[in-house]
C-alpha positions as CSV (number, residue, x, y, z in Angstrom):
1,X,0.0,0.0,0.0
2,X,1.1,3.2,-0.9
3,X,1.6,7.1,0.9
4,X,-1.1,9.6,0.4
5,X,0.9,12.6,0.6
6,X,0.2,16.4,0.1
7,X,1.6,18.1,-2.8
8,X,2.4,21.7,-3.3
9,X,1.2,23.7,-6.8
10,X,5.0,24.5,-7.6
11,X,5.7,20.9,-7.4
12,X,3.3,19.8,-10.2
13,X,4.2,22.8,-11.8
14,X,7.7,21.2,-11.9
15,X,7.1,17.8,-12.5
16,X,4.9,19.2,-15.6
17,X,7.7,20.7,-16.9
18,X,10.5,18.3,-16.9
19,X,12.6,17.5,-19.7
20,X,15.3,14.8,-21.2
21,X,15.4,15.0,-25.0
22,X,11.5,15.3,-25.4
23,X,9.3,16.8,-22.9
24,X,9.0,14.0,-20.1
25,X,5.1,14.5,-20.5
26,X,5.6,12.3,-23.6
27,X,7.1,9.5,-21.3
28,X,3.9,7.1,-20.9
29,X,4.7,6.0,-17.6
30,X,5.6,9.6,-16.1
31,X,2.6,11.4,-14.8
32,X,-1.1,10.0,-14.5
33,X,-2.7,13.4,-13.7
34,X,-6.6,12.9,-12.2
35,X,-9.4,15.4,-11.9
36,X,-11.7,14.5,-9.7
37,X,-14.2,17.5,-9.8
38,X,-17.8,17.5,-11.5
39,X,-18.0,17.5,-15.8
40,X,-19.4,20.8,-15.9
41,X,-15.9,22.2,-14.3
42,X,-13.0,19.7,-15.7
43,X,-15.0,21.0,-19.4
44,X,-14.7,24.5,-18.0
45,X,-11.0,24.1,-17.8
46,X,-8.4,21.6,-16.1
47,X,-4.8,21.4,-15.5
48,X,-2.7,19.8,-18.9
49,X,-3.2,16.1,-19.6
50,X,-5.2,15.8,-16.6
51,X,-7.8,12.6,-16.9
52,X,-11.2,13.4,-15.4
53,X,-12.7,10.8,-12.4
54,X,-15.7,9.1,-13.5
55,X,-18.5,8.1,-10.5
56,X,-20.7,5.6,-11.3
57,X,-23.5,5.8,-8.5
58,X,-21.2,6.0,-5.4
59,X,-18.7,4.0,-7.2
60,X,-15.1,5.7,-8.7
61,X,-14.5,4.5,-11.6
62,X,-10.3,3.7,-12.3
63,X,-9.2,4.7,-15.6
64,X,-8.7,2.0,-17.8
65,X,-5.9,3.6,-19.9
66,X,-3.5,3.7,-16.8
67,X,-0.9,1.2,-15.5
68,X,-0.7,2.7,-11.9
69,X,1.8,0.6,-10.8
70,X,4.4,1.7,-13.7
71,X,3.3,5.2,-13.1
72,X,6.2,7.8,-11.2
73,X,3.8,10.4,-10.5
74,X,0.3,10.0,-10.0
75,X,-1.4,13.1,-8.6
76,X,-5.4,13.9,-7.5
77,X,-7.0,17.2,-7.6
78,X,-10.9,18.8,-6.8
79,X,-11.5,21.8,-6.5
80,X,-9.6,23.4,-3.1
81,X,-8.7,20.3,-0.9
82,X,-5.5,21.7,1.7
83,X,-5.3,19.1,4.0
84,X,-6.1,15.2,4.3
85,X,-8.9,15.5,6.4
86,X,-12.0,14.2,4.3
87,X,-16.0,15.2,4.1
88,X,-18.8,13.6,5.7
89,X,-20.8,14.8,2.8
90,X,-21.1,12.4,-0.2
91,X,-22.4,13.7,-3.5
92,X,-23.3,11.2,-6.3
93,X,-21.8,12.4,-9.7
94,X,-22.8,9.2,-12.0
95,X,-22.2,10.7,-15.4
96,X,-25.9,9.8,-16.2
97,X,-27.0,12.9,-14.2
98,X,-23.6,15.4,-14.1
99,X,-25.7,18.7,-14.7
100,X,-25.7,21.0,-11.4
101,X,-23.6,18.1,-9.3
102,X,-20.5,18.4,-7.4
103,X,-17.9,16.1,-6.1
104,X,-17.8,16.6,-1.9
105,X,-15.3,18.4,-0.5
106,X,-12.4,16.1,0.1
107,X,-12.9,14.2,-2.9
108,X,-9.2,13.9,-3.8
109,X,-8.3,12.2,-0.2
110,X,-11.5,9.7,-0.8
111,X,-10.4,9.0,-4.4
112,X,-6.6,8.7,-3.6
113,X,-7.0,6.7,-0.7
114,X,-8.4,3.6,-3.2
115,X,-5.4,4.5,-5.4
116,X,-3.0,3.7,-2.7
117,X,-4.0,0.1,-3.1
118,X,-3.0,0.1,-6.7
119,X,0.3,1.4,-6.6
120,X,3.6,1.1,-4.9
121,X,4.4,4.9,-5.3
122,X,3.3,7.7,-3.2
123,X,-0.2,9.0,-4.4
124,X,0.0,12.9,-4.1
125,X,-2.8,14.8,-3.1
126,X,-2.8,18.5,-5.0
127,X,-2.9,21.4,-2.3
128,X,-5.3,23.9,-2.7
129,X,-6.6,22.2,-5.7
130,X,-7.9,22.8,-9.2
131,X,-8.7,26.6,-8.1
132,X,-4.9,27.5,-6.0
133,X,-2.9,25.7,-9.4
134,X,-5.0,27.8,-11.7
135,X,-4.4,30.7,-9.9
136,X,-1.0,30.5,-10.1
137,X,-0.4,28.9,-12.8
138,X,-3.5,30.0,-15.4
139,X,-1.2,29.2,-18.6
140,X,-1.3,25.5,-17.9
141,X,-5.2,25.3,-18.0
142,X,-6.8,24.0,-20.7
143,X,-10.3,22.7,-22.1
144,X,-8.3,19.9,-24.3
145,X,-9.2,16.7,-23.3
146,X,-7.5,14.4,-25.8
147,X,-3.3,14.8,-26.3
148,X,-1.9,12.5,-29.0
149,X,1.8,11.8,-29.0
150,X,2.7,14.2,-31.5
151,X,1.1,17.2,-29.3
152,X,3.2,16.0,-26.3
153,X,6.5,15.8,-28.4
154,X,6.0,19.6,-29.1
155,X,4.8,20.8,-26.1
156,X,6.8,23.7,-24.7
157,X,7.7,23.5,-21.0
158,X,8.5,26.3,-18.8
159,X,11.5,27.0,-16.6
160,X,11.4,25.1,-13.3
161,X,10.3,27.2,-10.1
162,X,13.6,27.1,-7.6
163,X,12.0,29.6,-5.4
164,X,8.3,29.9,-5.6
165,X,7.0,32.4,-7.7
166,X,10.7,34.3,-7.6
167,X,13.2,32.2,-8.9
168,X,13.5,30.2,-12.0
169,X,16.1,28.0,-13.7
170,X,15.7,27.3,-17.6
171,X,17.7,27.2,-21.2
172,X,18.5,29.6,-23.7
173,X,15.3,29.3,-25.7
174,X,13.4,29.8,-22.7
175,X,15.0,32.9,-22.1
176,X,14.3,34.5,-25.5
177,X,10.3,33.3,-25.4
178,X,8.3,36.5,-24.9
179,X,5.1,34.8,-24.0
180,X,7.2,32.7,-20.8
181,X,8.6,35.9,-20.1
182,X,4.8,37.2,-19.7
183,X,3.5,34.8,-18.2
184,X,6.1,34.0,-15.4
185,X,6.4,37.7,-14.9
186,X,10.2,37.5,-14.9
187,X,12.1,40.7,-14.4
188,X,15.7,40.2,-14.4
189,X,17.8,37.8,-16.2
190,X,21.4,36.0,-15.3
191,X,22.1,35.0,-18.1
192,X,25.2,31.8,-17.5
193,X,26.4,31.2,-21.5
194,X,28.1,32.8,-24.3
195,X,24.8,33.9,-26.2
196,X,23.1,37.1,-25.6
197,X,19.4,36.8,-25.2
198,X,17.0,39.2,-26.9
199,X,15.5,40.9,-23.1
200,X,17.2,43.7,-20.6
201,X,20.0,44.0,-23.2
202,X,22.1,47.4,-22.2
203,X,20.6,47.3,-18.5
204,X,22.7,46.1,-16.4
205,X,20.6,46.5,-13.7
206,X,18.4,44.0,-15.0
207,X,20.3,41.6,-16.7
208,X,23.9,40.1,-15.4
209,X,25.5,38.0,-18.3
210,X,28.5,35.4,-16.9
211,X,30.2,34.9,-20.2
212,X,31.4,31.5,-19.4
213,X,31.9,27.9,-21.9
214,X,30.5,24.9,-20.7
215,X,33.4,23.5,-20.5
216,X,35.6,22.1,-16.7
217,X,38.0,24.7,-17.4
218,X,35.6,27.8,-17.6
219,X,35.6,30.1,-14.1
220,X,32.7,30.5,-12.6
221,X,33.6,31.2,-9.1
222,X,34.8,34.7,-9.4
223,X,31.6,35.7,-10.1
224,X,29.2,33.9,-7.4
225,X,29.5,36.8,-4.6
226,X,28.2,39.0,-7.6
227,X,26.1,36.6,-8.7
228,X,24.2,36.2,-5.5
229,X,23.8,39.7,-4.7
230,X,22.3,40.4,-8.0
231,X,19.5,37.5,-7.4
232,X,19.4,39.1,-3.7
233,X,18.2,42.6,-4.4
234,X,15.9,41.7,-6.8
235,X,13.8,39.3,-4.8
236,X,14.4,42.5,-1.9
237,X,12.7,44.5,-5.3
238,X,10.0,42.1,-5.7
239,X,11.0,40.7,-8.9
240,X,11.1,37.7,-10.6
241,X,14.8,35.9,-11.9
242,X,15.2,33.6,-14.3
243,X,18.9,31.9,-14.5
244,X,19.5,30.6,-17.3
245,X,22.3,28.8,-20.0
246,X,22.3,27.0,-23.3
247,X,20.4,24.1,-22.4
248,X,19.7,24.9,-18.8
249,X,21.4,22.1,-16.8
250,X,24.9,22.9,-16.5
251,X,26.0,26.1,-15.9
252,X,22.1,27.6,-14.8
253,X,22.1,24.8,-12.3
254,X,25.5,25.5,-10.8
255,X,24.4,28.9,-10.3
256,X,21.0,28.1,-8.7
257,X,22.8,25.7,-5.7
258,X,25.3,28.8,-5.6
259,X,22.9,31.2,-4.6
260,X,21.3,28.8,-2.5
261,X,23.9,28.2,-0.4
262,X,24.5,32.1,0.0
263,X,21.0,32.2,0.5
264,X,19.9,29.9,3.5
265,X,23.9,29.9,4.5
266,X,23.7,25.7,3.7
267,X,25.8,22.9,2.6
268,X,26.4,22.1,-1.4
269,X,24.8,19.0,-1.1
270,X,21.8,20.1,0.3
271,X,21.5,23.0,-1.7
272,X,22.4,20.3,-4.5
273,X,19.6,18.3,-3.7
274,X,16.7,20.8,-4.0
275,X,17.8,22.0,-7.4
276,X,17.7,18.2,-8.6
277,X,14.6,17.9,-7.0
278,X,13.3,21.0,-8.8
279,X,15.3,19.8,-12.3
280,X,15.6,16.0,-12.8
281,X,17.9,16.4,-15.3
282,X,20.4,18.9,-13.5
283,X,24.1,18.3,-14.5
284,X,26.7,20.8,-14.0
285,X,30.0,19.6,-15.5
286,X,33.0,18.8,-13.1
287,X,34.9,21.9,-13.2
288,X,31.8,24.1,-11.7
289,X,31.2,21.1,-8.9
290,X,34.7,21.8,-8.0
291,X,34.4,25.6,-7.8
292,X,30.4,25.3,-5.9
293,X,32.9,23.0,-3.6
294,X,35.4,26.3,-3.1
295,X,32.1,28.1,-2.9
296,X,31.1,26.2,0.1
297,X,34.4,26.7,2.1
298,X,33.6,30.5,1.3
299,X,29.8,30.4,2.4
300,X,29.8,28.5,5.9
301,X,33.7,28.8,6.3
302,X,34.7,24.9,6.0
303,X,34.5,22.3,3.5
304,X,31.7,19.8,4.7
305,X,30.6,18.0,1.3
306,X,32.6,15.1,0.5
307,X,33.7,16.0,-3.2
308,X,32.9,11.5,-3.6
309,X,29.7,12.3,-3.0
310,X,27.1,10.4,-5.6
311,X,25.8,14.0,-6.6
312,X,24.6,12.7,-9.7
């Protein structure tokens, strides 16, 4: 039996955005994404590639097309459920009769509770539901209900969220996308590569470019104390950052765990391991672990990552 845990908006958000070659929402056995909130409102408008929850009677109805025991992420969403405490109220939904019918309050916990027995993996629980995601998120709801292959392959992820709502790590392409630009509301731009992006050009209060190769021998340590104050009197401005590089795993991510450690004052590895969990595929090259390592002895005044650490 599995874990029904809580999960926050920026982690779908992030888990919807993931990326190898293809977007990972093209992966079959990634994310199984239910709505379990009345017809009249998933038509109205749901989260992307979310499945709606049938009722038949006072039956749930588990959706044939899904192989929840191959499934990594399998997430439940109503309407506004925070915590794991359910309703007493039950509503009947059967499709037969859908018109002016809601699911109760609570219908995610009741709904992922019979998932648990299905699945090894932790069933998560949305928080906040259908109508906090939306809110922050409006440009991933949609009234499509069918996705073939070929949508998925071209769909066009966003940055991953670092901070919530402030701090952003994502590629080159991402950077020069007006429309993510608008709809993350990003402000300023540290930009990690050789390429100059197409925003804040000429404002150097708004945009710091780190002119470095991807490569083991390129420096990137003499500019993290710069680095980190840029991010840091931004957010102190209100603004949003996005950190970016070419393909937004190397460089980007080295310079995410940098000001992370500045930040919160924290180990590499831990600051490490909440960029990778934010960005599955996260890999700065050798030469920039080495110098986040130098970093480290900088930041808390010692070395306490083991550089054999199994980062990767």
């Amino acid at each position: 039996m599995a874990d029904l845990v809580l999960c926050e908006p920026t982690e779908l958000y992030n888990i919807l955005n993931q990326v190898t070659k293809l977007p990972r929402l093209t992966e079959p056995n990634y994310l199984c994404l239910l709505d379990v909130r009345s017809k009249r409102e998933y038509d109205e408008g749901h989260v992307i590639t979310a499945l709606r929850v049938k009722k038949k009677g006072n039956e749930y109805v588990i959706p044939q097309s899904v192989d929840l025991e191959c499934v990594k992420y399998c997430v439940v969403y109503d309407n506004n459920t925070s915590n794991m405490e359910v309703s007493s109220k039950d509503n009947n939904d059967d499709d037969s009769d859908d018109a002016g019918q809601e699911m109760a309050p609570g219908a995610a916990i009741e709904y992922g509770k019979i998932l648990t027995h299905l699945t090894h993996h932790p069933v998560y629980i949305l928080k906040g539901g259908y109508e906090r995601f939306s809110a922050l998120y409006h440009f991933l709801r949609t009234q499509k209900i069918i996705w073939m292959p070929q949508e998925l392959d071209t769909f066009q992820p966003y940055p991953v969220e670092i901070i919530p709502g402030r701090v952003f790590v994502g590629d080159f392409s991402q950077a020069c996308d007006p429309k993510i630009q608008k709809d993350l509301k990003i402000r300023a731009h540290v930009n990690v590569s050789m390429e100059t992006g197409p925003f804040f050009v000429g404002d150097p209060d708004k945009l710091l470019h780190v002119q470095i190769e991807d490569s083991p021998e390129a420096k990137i340590f003499p500019f993290f104390r710069h680095l980190c104050h840029f991010i840091e009197i931004h957010l102190q401005l209100g603004s949003v950052v996005l950190i970016f590089s070419t393909r937004g795993i190397s460089r980007s991510c080295a310079a995410a765990v940098a000001y992370l450690m500045h930040q919160h004052n924290q180990t590499m590895k831990r600051s490490w391991t909440h960029v990778k969990k934010c960005k599955n595929n996260m890999r700065p090259n050798r030469g920039l672990v080495t110098q986040l390592l130098q970093w480290e002895q900088i930041v808390l005044g010692n070395r306490i990552t083991d550089d054999k650490d199994p980062l990767y």
